[in-house]
C-alpha positions as CSV (number, residue, x, y, z in Angstrom):
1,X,-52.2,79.4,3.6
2,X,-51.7,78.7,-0.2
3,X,-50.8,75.4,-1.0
4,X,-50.0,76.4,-4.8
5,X,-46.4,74.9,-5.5
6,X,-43.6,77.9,-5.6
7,X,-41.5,78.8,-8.8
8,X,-38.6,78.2,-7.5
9,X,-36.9,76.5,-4.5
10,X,-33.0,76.5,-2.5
11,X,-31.4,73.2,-2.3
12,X,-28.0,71.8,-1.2
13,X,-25.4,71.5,-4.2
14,X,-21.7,70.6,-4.5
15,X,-19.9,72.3,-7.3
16,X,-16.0,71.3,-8.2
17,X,-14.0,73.8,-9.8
18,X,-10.7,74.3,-10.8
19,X,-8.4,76.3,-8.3
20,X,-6.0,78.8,-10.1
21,X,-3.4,79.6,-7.8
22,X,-1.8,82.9,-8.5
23,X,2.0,83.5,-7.3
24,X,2.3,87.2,-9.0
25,X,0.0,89.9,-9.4
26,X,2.2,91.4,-12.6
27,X,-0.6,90.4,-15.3
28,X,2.0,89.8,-18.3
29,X,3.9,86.7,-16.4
30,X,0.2,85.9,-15.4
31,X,-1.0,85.4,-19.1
32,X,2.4,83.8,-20.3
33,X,2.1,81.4,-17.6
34,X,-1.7,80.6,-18.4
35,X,-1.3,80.0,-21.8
36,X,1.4,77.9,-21.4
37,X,-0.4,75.5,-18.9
38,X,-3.5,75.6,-21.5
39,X,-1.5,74.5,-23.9
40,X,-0.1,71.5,-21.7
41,X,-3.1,70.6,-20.7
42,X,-4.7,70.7,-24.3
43,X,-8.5,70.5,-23.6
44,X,-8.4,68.8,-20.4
45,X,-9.4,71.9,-18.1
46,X,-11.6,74.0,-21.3
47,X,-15.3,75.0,-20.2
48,X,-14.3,74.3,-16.1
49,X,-15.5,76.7,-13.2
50,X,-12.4,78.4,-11.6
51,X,-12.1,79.6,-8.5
52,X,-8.8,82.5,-8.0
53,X,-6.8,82.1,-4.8
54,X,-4.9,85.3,-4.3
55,X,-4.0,84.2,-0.8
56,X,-0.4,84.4,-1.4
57,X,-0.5,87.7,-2.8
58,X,-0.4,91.2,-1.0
59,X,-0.2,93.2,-4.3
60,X,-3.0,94.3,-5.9
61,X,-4.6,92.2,-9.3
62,X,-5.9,93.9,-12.2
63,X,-8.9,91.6,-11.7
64,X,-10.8,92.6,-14.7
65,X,-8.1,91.6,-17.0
66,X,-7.3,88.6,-15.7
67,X,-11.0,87.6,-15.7
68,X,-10.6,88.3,-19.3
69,X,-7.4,86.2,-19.6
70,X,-9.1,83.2,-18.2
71,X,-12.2,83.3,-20.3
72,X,-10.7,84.1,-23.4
73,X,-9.3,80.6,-22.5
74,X,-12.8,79.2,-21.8
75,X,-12.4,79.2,-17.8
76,X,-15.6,80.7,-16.3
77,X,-14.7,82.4,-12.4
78,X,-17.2,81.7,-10.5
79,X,-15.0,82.3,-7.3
80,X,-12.4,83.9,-5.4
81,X,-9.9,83.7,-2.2
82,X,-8.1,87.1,-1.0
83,X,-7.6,89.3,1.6
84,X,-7.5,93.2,2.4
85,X,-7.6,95.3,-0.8
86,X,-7.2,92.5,-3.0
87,X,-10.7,90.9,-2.1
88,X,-11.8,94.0,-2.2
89,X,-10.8,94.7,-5.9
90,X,-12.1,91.3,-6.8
91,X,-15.6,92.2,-5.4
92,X,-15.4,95.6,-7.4
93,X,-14.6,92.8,-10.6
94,X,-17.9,91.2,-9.8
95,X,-16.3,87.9,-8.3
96,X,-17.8,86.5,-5.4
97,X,-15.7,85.5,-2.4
98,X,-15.5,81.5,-1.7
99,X,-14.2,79.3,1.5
100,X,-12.0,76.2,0.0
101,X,-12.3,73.0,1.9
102,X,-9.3,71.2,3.3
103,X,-8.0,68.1,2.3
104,X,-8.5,65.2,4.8
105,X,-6.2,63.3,5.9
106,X,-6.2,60.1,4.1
107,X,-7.5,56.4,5.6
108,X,-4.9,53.2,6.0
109,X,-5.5,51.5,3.3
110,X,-8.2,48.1,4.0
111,X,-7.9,45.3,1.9
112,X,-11.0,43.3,1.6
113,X,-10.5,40.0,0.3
114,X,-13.9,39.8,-1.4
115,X,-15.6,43.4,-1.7
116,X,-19.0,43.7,-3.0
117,X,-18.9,45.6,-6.3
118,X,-20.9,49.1,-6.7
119,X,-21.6,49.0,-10.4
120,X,-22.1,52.6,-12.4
121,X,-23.0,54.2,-15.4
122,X,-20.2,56.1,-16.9
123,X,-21.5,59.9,-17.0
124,X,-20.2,61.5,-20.4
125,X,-18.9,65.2,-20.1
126,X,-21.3,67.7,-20.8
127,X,-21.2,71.7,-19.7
128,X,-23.4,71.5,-16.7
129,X,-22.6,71.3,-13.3
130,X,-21.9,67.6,-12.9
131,X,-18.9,66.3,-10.8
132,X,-16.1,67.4,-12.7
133,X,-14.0,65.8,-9.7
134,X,-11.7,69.0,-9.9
135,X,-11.9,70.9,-6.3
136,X,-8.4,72.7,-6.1
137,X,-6.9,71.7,-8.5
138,X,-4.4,74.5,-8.5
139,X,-3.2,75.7,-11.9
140,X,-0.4,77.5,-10.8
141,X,0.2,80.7,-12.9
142,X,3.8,81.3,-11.6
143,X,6.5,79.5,-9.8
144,X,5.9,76.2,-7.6
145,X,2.5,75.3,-6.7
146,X,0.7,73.2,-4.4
147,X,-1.9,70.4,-4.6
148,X,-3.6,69.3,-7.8
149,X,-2.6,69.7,-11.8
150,X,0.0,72.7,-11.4
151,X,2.9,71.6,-13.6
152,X,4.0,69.7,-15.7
153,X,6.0,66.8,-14.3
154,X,9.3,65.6,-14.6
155,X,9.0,61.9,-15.3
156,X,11.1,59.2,-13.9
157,X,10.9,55.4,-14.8
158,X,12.1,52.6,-12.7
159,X,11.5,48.4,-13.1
160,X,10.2,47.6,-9.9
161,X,8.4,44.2,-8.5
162,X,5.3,45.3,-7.9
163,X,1.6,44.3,-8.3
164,X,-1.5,46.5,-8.5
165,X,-2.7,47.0,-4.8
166,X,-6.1,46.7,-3.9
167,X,-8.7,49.0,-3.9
168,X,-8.5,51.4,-0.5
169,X,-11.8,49.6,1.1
170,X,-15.3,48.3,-0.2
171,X,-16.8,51.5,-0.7
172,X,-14.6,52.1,-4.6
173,X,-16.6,52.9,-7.4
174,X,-16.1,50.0,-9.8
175,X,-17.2,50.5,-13.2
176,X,-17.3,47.5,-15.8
177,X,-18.1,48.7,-18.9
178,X,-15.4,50.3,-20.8
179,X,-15.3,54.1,-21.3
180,X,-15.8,55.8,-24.7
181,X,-14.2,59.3,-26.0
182,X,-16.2,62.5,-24.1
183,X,-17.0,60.1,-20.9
184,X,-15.7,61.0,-17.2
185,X,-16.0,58.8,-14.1
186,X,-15.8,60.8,-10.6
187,X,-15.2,58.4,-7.7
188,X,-15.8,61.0,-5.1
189,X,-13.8,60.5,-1.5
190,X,-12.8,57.1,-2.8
191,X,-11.1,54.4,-5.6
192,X,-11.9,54.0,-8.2
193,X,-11.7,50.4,-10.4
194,X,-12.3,50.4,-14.4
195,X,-12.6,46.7,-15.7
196,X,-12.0,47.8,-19.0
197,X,-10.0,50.2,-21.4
198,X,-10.7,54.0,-20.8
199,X,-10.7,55.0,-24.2
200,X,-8.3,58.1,-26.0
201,X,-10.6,61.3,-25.2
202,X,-12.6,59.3,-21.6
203,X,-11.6,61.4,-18.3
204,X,-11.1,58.7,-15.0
205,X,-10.6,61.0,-11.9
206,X,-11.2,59.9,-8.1
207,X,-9.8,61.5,-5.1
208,X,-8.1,58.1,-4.0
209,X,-6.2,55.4,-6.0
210,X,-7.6,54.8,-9.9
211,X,-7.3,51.0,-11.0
212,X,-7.7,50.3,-14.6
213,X,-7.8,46.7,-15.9
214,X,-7.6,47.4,-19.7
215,X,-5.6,49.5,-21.9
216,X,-5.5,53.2,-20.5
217,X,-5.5,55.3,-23.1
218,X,-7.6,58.0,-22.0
219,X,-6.9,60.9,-18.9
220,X,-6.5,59.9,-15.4
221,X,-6.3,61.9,-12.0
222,X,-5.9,60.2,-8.7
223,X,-5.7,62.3,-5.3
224,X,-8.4,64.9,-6.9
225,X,-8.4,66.6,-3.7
226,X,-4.6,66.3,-3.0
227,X,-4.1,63.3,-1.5
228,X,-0.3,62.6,-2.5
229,X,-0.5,59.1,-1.2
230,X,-3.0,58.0,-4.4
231,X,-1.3,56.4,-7.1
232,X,-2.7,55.1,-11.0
233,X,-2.5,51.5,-12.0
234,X,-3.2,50.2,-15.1
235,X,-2.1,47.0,-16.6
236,X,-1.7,48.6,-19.7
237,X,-0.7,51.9,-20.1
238,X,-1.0,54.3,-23.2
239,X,-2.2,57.1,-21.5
240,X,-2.6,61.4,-22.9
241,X,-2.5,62.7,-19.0
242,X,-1.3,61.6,-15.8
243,X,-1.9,63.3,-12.7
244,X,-1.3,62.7,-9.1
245,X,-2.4,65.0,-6.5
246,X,-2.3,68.0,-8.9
247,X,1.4,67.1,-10.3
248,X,0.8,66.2,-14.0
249,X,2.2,65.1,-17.5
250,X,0.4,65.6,-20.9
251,X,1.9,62.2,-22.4
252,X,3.1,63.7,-26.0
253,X,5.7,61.2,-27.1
254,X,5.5,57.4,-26.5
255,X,6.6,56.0,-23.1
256,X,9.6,54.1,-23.1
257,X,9.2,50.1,-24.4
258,X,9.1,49.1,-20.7
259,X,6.3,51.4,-19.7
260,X,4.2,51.8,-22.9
261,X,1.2,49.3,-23.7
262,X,2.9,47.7,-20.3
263,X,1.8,47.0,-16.7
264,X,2.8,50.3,-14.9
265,X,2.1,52.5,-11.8
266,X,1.9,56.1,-11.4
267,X,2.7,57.8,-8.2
268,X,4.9,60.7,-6.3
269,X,8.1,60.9,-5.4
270,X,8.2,64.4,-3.3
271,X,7.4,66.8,-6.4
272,X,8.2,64.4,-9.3
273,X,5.8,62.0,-10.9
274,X,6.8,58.8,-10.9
275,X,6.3,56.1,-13.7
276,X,7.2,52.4,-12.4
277,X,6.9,49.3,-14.5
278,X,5.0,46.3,-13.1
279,X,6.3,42.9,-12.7
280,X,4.3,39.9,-11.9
């Protein structure tokens, strides 16, 4: 038996990718719709895997065009979910067929009066497979979509008496340096708590609540896997994306004097993103 090491070996990996939900097989409304969310979106989804769900769809996709479609947009498939002819078709395309995981239900909320804090390094954003804390996040291509950034929202303000909530239990990610332009901070099945701004150009993304204490100036996606019950805090907001649970806003124009550089949450309200000034 040789004991020579082997130049190569199989291990377990996780790999997040953006879900691109298609609602039509006609390729022209397809391509409209994609450059359109691209352009919402600015950069914010450039150089992510994407996985296709055609699971809606019983006609036919000219697959090789719109694999073109999505790279000339730098999104890489990697991935697909069909049925019948159409995963058939895909295979032809070269795609490889892919199971998405569910979303779990989410926890009650804990509130521990004195958590011990798990301290991290911020991990900049860099092309290779790190967690890009995007699992379906569902880019819908054509009317209403599901979980995870799919359209742009309608925003809604409202004063409200609040004050930031406490992180869902002692397991959040805290992070206490603040983040710089080209960083991203996952906090996987969990909070996550920035003591510090989250600079223009920093990605903050966690699949439970995201609370910032510092200016928030930067991206931020709560509910990465879908959970609609996650919600942003910030106690100032300033903000160039908001998501929640895949329903998201590309902030172009300044927030109303209320909401800008102000205490503020972010959750939904059924479809709609919901902006809410904090009051102590």
């Amino acid at each position: 038996m040789t004991t020579e090491p082997l130049a190569l070996d199989f291990k377990s990996a996780t790999l997040y990718a953006i879900r691109v939900v298609l609602h039509s097989a006609d390729l022209e409304p397809l391509q409209e719709a994609l450059a359109r969310r691209m352009a919402d979106a600015g950069s914010f989804f450039e150089n992510e895997p994407v996985v296709i769900d055609a699971s809606r769809l019983t006609e036919t996709v000219d697959w090789p065009a719109l694999v073109q479609a999505l790279a000339a947009h730098n999104l890489p498939p990697i991935g697909v979910v069909a049925e019948g002819a159409n995963l058939h078709a895909a295979r032809k395309a070269g795609l490889t067929p892919v199971e998405l995981s569910t979303t779990a239900a989410r926890a009650p909320q804990v509130v521990d009066p004195a958590p011990p804090n798990h301290v991290s390094t911020p991990v900049p954003a860099a092309p290779e497979a790190s967690p890009a804390a995007k699992q379906q996040i569902s880019v819908a291509l054509s009317g209403d979509a599901q979980a995870v950034p799919t359209r742009a929202a309608r925003e809604t303000t409202a004063a409200a008496n609040h004050t930031p909530a406490a992180p869902q239990s002692s397991t959040a990610l805290v992070i206490t340096k603040p983040l710089r332009s080209g960083q991203r901070v996952y906090a996987r099945h969990t909070d996550l708590v920035v003591i510090g701004m989250v600079s223009q150009g920093a990605e903050v993304i966690a699949d439970g609540n995201i609370h910032v204490y510092g200016p928030l100036r930067g991206k931020a996606m709560a509910g990465a896997r879908g959970d609609t019950s996650a919600r942003i805090f910030t106690t100032h907001l300033d903000a160039e994306l908001l998501a929640v649970a895949g329903v998201y806003r590309v902030v172009e124009d300044r927030l109303d004097r209320n909401l800008h550089n102000q205490p503020a949450l972010v959750r939904l309200n059924g479809d709609t993103l919901h902006i809410e000034a904090l009051k102590g």
